[in-house]
C-alpha positions, 0 to 999 in steps of 0.5 A: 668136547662141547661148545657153547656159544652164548651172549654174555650181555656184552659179548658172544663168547664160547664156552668150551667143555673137555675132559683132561688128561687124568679124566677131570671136568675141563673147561675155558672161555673163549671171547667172539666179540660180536655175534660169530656166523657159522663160518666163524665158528667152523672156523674157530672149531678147526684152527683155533680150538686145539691152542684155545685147550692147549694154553687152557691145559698150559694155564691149569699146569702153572697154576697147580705147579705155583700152587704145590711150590707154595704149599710146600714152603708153609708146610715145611 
């Protein structure tokens, strides 16, 4: 897993990077707002990263589901 924190031109945000359950390429952003101090980032790293991935993994599960109901319906 990796994070990045990095100034978007109006935000600091962090870019967080995982391989997912079947082995792909993963990755969500998360918005800090102002500029984080370390703190805030160790913070976020230790309570707030593992539901950051988990409503990530969450999202990307709906979305493949929607997307294999709707295929199935043109094909058939």
């Amino acid at each position: 897993m990796k994070l990045t924190v990095y100034f978007d031109g109006t935000y600091w945000c962090g870019l967080v990077e995982y391989e997912g359950l079947c082995g792909d390429y993963r990755a969500t952003k998360y918005v800090f707002g102002t500029e984080p101090k370390n703190s805030e980032i160790e913070e976020f790293v230790h309570l707030k990263l593992q539901d950051v991935v988990d409503k990530n993994d969450q999202n990307l599960l709906h979305k493949n589901s929607t997307a294999n109901i709707e295929y199935k319906e043109k094909k058939g």
